[in-house]
DSSP file (Angstrom, degrees, kcal/mol; ACC not computed):
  #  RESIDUE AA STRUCTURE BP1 BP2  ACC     N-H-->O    O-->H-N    N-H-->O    O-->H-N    TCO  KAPPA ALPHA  PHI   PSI    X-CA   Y-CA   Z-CA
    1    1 A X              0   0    0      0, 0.0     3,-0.3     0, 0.0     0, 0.0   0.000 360.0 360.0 360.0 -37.1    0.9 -357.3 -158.5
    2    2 A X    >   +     0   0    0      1,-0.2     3,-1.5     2,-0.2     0, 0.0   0.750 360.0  67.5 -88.3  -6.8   -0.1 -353.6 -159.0
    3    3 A X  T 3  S+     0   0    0      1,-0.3     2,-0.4     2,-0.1     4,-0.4   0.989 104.7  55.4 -58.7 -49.6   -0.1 -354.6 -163.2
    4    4 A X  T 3> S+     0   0    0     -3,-0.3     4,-1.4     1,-0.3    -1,-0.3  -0.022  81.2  75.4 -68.1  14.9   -3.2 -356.8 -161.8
    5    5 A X  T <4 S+     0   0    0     -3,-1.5    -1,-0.3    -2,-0.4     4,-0.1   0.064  86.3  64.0-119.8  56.4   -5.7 -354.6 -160.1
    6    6 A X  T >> S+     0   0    0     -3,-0.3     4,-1.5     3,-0.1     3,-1.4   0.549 111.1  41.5 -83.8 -82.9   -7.0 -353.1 -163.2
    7    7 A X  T 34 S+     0   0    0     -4,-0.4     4,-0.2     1,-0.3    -2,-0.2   0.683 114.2  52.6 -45.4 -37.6   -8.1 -356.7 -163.8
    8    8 A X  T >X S+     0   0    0     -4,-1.4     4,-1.7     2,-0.2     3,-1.5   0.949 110.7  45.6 -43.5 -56.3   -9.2 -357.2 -160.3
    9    9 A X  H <> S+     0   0    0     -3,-1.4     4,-2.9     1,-0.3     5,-0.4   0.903 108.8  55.9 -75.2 -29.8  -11.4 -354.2 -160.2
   10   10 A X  H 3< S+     0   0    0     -4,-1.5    -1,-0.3     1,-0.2    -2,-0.2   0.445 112.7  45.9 -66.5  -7.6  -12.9 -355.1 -163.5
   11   11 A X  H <> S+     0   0    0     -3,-1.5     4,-1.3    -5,-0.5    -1,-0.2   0.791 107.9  47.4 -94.9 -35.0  -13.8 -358.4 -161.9
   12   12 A X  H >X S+     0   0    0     -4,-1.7     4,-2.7    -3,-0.3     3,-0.6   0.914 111.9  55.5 -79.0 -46.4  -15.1 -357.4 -158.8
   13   13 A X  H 3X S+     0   0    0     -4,-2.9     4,-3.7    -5,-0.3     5,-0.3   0.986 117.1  46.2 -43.5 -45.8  -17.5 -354.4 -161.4
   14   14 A X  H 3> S+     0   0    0     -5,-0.4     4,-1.1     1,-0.2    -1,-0.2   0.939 112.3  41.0 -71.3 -27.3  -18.4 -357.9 -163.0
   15   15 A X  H <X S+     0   0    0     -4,-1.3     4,-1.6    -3,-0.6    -2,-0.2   0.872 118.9  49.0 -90.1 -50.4  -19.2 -359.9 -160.1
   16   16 A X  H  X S+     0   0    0     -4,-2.7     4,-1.7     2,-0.2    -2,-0.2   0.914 112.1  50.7 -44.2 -59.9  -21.1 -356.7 -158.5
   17   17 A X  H  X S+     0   0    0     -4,-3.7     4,-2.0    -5,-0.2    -2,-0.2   0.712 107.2  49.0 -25.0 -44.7  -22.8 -356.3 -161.7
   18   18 A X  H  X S+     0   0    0     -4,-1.1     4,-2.2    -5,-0.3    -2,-0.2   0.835 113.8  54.6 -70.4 -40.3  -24.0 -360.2 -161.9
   19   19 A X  H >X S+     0   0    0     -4,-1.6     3,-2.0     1,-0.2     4,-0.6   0.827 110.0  40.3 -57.2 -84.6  -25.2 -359.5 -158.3
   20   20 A X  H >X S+     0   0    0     -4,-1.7     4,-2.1     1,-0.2     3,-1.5   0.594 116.6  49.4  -1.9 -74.5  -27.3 -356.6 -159.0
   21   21 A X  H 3X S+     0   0    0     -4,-2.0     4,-2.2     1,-0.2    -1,-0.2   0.877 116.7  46.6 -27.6 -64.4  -28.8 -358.2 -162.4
   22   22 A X  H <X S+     0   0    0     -4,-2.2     4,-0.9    -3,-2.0    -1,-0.2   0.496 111.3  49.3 -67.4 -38.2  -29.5 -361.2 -160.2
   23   23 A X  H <X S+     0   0    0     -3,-1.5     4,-2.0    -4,-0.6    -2,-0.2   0.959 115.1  43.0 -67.5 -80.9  -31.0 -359.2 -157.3
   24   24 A X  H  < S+     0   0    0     -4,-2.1     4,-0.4     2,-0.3    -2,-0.3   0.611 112.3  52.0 -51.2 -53.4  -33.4 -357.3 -159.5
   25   25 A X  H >X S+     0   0    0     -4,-2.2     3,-1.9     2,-0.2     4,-1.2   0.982 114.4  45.2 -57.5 -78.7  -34.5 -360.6 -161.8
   26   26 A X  H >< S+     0   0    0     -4,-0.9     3,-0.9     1,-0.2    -2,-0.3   0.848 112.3  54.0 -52.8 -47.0  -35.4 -362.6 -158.4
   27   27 A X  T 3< S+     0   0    0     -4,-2.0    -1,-0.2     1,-0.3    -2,-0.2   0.594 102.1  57.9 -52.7  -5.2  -37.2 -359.4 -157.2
   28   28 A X  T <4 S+     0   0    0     -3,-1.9     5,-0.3    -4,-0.4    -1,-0.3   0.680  82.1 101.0 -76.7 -51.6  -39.4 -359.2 -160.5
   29   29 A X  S XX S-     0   0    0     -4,-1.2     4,-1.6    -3,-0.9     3,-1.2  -0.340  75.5-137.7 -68.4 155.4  -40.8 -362.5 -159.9
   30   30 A X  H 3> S+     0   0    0      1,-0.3     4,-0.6     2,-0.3    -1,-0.1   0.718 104.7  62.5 -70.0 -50.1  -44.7 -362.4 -158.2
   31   31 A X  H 34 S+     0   0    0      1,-0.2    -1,-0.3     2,-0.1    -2,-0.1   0.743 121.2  19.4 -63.4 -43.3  -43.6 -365.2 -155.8
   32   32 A X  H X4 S+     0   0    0     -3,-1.2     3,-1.4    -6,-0.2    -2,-0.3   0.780 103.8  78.1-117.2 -36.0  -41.0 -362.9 -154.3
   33   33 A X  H 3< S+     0   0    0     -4,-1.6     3,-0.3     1,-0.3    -3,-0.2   0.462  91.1  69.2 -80.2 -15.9  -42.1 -359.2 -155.2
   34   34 A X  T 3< S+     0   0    0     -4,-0.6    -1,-0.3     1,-0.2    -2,-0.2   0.603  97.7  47.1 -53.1 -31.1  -44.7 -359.7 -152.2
   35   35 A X  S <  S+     0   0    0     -3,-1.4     2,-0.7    -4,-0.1    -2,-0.2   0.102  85.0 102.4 -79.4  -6.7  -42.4 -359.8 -149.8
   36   36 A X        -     0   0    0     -3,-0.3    -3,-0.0    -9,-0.1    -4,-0.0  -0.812  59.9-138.7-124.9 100.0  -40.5 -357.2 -150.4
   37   37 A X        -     0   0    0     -2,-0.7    -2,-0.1     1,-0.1     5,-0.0  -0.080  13.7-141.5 -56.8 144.9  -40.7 -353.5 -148.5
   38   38 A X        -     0   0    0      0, 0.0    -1,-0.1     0, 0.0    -2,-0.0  -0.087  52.7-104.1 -96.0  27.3  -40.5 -350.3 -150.2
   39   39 A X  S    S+     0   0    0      1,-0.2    -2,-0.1     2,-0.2     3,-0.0   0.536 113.2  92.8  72.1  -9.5  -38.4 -349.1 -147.0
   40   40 A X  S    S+     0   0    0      1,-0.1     2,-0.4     2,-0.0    -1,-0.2   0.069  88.6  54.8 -95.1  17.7  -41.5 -347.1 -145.8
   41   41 A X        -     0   0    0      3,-0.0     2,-0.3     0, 0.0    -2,-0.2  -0.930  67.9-143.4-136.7 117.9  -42.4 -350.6 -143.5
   42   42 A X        -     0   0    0     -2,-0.4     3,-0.1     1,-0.1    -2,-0.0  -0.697   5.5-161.0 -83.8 139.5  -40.8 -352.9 -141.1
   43   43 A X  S    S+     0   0    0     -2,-0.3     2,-0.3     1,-0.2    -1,-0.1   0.636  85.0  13.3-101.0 -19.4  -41.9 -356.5 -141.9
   44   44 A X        -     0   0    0     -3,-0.1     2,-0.6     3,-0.0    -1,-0.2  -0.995  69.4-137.2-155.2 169.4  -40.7 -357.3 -137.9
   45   45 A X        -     0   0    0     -2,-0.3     2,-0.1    -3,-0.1     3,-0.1  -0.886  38.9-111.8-107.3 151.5  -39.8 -355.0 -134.9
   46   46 A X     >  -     0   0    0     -2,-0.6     4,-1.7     1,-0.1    -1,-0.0  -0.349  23.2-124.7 -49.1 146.7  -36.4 -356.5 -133.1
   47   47 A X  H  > S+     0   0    0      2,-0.2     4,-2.3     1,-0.1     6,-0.2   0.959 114.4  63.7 -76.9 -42.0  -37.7 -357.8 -129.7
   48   48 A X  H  4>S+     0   0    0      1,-0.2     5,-2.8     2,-0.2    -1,-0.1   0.855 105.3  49.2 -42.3 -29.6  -34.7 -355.4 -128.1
   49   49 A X  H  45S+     0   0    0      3,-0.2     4,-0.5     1,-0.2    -1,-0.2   1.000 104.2  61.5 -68.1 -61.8  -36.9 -352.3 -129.8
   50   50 A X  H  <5S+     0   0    0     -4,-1.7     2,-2.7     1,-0.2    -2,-0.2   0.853 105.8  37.4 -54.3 -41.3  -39.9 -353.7 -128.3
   51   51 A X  T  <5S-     0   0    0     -4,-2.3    -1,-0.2     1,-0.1    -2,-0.1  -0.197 130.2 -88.4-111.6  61.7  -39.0 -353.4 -124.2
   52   52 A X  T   5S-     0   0    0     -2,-2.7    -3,-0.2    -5,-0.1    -2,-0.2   0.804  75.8 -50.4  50.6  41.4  -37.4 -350.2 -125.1
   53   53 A X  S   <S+     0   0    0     -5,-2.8     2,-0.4    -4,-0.5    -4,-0.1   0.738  81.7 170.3  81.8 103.5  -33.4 -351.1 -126.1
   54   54 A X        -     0   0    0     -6,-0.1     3,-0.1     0, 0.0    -1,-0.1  -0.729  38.6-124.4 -94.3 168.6  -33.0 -353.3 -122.7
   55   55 A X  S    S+     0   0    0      1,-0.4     2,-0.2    -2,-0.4    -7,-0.0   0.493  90.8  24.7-107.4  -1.7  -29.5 -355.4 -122.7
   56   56 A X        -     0   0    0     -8,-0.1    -1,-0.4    24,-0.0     2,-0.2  -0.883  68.7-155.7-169.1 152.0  -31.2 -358.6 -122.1
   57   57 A X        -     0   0    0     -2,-0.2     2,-0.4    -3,-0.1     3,-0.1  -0.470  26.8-117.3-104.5 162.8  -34.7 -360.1 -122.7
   58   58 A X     >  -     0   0    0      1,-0.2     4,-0.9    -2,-0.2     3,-0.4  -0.709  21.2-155.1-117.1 100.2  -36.4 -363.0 -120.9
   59   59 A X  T >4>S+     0   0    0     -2,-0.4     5,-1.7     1,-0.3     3,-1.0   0.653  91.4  35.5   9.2 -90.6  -36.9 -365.6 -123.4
   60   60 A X  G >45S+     0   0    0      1,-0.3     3,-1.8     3,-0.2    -1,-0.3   0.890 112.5  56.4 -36.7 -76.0  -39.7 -367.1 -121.7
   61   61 A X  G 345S+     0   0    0     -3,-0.4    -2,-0.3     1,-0.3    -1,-0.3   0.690 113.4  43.1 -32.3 -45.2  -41.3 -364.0 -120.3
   62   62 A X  G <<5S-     0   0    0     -3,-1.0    -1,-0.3    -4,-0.9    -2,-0.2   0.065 114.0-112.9-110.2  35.6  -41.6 -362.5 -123.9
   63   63 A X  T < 5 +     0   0    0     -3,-1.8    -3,-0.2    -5,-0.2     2,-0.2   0.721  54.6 162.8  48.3  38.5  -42.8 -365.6 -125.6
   64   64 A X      < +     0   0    0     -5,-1.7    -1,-0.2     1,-0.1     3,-0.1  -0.443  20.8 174.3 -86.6 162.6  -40.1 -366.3 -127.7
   65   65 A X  S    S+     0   0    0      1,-0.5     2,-0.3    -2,-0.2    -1,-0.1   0.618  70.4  21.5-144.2 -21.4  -39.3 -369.8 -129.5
   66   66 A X        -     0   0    0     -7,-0.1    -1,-0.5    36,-0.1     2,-0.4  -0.997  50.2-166.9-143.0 141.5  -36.6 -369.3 -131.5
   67   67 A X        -     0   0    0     35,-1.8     2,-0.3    -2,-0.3    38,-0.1  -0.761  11.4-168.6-106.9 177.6  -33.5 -366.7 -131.8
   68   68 A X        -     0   0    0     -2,-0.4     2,-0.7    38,-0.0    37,-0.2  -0.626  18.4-150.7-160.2 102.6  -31.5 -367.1 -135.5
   69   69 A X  E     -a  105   0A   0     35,-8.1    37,-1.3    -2,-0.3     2,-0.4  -0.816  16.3-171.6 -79.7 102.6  -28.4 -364.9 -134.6
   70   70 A X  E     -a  106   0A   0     -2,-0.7    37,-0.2    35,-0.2    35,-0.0  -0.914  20.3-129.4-122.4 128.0  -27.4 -363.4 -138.1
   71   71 A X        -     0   0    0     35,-1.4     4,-0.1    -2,-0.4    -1,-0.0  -0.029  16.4-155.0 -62.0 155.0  -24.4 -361.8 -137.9
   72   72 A X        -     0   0    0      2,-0.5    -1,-0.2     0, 0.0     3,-0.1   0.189  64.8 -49.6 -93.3-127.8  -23.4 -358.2 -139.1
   73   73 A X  S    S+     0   0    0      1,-0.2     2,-0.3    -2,-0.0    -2,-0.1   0.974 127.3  16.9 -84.2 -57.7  -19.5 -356.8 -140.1
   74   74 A X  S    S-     0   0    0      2,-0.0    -2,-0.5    -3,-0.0     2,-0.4  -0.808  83.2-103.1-135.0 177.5  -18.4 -358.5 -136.5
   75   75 A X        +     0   0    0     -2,-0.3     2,-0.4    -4,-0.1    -4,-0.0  -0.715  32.0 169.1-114.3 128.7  -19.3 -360.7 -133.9
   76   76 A X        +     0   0    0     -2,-0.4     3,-0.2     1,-0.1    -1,-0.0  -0.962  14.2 148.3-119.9 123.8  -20.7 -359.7 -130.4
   77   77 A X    >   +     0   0    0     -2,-0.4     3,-1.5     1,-0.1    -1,-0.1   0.083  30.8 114.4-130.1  40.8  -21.9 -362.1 -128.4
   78   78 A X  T 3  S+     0   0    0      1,-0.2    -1,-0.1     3,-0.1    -3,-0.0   0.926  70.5  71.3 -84.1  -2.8  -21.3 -361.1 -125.1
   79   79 A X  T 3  S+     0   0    0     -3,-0.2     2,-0.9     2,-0.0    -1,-0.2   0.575  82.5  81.5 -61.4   1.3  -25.0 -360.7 -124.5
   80   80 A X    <   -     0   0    0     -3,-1.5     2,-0.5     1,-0.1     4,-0.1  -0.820  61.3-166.6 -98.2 119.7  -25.7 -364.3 -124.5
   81   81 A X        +     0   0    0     -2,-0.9     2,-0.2     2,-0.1    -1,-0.1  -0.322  40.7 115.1-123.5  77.3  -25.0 -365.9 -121.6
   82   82 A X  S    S-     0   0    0     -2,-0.5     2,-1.4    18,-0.0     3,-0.1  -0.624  75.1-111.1-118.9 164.2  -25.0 -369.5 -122.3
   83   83 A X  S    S+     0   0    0      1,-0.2    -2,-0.1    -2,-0.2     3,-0.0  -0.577  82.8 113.3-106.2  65.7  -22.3 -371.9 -122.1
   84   84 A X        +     0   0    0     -2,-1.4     8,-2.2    -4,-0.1     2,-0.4  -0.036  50.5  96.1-110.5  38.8  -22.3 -372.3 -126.1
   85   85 A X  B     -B   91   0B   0      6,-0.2     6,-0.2    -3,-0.1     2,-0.0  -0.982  62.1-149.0-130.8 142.0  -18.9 -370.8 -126.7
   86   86 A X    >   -     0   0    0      4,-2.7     3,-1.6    -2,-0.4     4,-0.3  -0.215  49.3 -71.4 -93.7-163.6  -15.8 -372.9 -127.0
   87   87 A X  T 3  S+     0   0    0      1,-0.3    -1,-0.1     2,-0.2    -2,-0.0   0.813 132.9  54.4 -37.9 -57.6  -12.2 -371.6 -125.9
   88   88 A X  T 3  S-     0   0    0      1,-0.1    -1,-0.3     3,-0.0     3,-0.1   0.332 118.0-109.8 -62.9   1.9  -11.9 -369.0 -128.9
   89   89 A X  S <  S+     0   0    0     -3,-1.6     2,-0.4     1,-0.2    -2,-0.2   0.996  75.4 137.5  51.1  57.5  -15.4 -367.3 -127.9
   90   90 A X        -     0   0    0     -4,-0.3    -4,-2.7   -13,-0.0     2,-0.2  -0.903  62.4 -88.2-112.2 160.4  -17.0 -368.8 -131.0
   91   91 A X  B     -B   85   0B   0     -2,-0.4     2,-0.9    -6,-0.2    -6,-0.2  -0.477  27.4-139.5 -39.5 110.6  -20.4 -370.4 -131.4
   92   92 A X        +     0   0    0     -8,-2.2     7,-0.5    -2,-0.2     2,-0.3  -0.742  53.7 128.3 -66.0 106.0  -20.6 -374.1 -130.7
   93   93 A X  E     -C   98   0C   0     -2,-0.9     2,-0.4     5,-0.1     5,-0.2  -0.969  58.3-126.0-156.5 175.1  -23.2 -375.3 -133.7
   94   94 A X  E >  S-C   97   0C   0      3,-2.0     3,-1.6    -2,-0.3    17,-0.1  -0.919  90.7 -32.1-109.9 101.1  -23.7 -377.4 -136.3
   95   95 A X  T 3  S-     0   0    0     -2,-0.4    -1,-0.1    16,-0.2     3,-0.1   0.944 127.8 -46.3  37.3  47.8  -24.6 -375.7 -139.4
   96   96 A X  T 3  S+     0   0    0      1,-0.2     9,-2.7    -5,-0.1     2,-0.3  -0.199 116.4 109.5 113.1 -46.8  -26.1 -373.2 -137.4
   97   97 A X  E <   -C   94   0C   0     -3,-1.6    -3,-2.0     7,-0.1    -1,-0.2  -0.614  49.0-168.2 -81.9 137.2  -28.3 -375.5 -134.8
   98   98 A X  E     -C   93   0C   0      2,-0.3    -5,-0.1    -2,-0.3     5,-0.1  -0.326  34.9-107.0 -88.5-171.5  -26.5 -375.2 -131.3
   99   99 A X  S    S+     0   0    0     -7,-0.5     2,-1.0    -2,-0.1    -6,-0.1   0.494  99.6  92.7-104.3   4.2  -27.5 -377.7 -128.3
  100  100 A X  S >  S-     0   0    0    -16,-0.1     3,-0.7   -18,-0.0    -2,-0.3  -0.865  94.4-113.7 -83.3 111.6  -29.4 -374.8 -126.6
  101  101 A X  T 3  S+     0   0    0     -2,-1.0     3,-0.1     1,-0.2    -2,-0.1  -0.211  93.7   4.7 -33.9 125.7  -33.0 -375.3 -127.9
  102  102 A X  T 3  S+     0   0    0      1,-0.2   -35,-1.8    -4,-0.1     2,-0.4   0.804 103.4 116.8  58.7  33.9  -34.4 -372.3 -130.4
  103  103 A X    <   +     0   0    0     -3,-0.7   -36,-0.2   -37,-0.2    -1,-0.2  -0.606  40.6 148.6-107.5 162.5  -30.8 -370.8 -130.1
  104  104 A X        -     0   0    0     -2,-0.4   -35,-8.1    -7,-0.1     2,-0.4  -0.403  31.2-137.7-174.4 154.8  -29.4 -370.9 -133.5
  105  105 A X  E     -a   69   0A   0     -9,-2.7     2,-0.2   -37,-0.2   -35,-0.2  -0.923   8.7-168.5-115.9 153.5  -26.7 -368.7 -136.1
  106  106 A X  E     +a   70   0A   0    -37,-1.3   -35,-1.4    -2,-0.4     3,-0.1  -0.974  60.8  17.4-121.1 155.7  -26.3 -367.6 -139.3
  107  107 A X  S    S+     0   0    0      1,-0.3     2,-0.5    -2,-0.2   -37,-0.1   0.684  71.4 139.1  72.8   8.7  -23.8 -366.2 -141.3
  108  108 A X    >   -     0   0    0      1,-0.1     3,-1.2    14,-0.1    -1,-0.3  -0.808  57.7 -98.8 -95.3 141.0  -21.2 -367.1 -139.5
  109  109 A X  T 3  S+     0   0    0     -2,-0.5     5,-0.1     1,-0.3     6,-0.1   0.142 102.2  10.6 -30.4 130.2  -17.9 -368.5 -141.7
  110  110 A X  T 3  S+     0   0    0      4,-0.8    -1,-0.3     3,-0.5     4,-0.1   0.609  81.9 143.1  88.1  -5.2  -17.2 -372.0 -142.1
  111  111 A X  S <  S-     0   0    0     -3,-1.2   -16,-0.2     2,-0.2    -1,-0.1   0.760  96.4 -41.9 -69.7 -25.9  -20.6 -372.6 -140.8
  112  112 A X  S    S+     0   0    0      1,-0.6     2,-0.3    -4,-0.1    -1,-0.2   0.079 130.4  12.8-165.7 -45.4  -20.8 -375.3 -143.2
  113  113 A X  S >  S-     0   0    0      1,-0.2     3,-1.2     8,-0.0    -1,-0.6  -0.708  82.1-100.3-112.4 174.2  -19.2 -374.0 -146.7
  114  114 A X  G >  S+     0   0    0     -2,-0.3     3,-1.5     1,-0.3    -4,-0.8   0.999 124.9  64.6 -55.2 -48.4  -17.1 -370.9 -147.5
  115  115 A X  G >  S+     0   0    0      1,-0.3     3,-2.1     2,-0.1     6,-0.3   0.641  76.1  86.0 -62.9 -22.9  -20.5 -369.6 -148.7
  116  116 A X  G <  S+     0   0    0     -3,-1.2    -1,-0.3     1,-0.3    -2,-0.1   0.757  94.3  43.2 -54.9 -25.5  -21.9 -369.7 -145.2
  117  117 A X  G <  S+     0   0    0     -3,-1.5     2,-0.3    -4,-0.3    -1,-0.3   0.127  99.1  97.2-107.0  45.7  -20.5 -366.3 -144.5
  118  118 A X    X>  -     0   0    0     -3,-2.1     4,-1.7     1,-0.1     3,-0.9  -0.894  68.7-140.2-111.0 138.4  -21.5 -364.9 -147.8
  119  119 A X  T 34 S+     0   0    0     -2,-0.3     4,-0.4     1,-0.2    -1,-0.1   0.897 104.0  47.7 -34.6 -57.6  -24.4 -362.9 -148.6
  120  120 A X  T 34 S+     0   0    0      1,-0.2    -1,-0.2     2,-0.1    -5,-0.1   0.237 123.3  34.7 -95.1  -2.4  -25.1 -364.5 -151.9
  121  121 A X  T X> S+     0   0    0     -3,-0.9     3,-2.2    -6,-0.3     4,-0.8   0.605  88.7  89.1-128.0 -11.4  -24.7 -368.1 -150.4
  122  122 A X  H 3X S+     0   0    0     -4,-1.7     4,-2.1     1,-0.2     5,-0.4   0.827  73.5  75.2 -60.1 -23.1  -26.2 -367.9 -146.6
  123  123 A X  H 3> S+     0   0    0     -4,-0.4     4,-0.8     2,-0.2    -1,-0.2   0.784  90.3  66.1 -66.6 -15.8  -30.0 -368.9 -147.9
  124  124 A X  H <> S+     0   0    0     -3,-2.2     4,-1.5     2,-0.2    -1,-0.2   0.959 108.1  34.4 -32.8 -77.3  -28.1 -372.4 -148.1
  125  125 A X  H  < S+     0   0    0     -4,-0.8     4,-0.3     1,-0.2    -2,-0.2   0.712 113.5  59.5 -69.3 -13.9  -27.9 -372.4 -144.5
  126  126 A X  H  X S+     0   0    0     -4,-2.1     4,-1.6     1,-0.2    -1,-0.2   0.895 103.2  55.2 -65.6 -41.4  -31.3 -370.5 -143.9
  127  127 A X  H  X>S+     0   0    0     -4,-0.8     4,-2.3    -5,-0.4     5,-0.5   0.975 106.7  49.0 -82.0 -63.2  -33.0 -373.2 -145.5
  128  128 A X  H  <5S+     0   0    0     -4,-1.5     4,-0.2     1,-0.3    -1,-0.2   0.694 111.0  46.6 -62.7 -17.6  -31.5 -375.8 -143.2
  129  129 A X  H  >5S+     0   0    0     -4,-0.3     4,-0.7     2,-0.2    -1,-0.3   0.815 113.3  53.0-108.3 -21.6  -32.2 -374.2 -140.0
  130  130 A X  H >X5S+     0   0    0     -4,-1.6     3,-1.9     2,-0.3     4,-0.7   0.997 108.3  49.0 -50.0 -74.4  -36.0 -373.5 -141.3
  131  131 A X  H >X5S+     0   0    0     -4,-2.3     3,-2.2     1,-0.4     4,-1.6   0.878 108.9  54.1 -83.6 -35.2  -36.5 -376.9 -142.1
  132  132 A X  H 34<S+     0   0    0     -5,-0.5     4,-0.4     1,-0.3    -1,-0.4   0.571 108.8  48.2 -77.7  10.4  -35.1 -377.9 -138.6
  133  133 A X  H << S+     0   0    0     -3,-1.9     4,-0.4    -4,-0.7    -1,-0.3   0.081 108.2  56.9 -91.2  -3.3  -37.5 -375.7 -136.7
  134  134 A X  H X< S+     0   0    0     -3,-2.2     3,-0.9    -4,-0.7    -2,-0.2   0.820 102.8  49.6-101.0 -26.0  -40.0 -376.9 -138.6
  135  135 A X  T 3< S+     0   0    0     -4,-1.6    -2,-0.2     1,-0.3    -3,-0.1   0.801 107.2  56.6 -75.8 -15.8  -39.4 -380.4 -137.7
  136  136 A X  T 3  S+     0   0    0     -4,-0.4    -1,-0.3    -5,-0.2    -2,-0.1   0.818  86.5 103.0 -80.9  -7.1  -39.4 -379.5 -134.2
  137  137 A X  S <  S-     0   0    0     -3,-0.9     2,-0.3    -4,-0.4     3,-0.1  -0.117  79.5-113.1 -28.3 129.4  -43.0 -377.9 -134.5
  138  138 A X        -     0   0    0      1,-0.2    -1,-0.2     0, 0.0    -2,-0.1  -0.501  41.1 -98.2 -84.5 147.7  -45.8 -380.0 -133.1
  139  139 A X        -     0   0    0     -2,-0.3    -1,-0.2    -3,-0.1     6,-0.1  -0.320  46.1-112.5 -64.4 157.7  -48.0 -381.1 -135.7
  140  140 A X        -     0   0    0      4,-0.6     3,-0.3     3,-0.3    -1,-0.0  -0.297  20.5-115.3 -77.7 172.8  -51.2 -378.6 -135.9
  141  141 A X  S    S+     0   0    0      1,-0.2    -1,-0.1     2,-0.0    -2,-0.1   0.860 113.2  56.9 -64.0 -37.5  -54.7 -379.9 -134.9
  142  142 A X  S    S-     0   0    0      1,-0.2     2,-0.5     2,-0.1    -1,-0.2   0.391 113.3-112.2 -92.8  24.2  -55.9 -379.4 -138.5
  143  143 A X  S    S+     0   0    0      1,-0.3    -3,-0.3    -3,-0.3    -1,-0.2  -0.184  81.8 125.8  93.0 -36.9  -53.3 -381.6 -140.2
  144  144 A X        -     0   0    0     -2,-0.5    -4,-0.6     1,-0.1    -1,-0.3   0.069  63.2-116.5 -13.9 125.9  -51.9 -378.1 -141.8
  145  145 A X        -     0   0    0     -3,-0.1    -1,-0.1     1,-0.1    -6,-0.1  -0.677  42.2 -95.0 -82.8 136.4  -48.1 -377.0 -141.4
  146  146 A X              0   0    0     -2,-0.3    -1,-0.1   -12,-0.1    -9,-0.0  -0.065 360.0 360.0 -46.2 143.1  -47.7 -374.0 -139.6
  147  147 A X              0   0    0     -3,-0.1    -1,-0.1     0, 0.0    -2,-0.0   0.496 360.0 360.0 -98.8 360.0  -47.4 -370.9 -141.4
């Protein structure tokens, strides 16, 4: 085993590499290079920032319509206090949507492929909770999808 981690670290430099390369090409394209902060900008404030670090919000009260709980290095969820967690304290969903309305995760393992708790594969799952929050969206008055 220790003959092999030459060849392991020279795979993980390549795999790191590919990312990098990979980052930096989508971040060239025009489509994408709009969106993208030079670190002097927030593109959204956390709502917890907004009423001053409080330990719990009211949903309603601060006009919110959706959470998407995307995970960091480990899971806390003991601020939620909903009956979505099964025996293990994990999330009950289904690729993300849970059966609380505007509730939803991301990033969590297994969530639908290995890749769901991968950087480089979660946009999989992004995509799939996007497009179900848009279908719950009332159509607009001017025939236009919400932006």
């Amino acid at each position: 085993m220790a003959g092999d981690a030459s060849q392991i670290l020279a795979e993980a430099d390549r795999s790191y590499d590919d990312f990098v390369s990979a980052a930096e090409a989508l971040a060239e394209k025009p489509e994408v290079a709009d969106h993208i902060s030079d670190g002097n900008e927030r593109s959204a404030t956390p709502i917890l920032a907004e009423v001053g670090g409080a330990r719990s919000v009211d949903i309603s009260g601060e006009n919110v319509g959706s959470v998407i709980w995307g995970t960091g290095y480990r899971f806390d969820y003991n601020w939620i206090d909903l009956p979505i967690f099964d025996s293990r304290n994990a999330p009950i969903q289904q690729r993300g949507v849970t059966a609380f309305p505007g509730l939803y995760f991301l990033g969590l393992h297994w969530m639908h492929t290995f890749g769901s708790g991968l950087l480089s594969y979660v946009g999989r799952d992004a995509a799939h909770i996007a497009r179900h929050m848009e279908a719950l969206q009332p159509p607009s008055p001017s025939g236009q999808p919400p932006r």
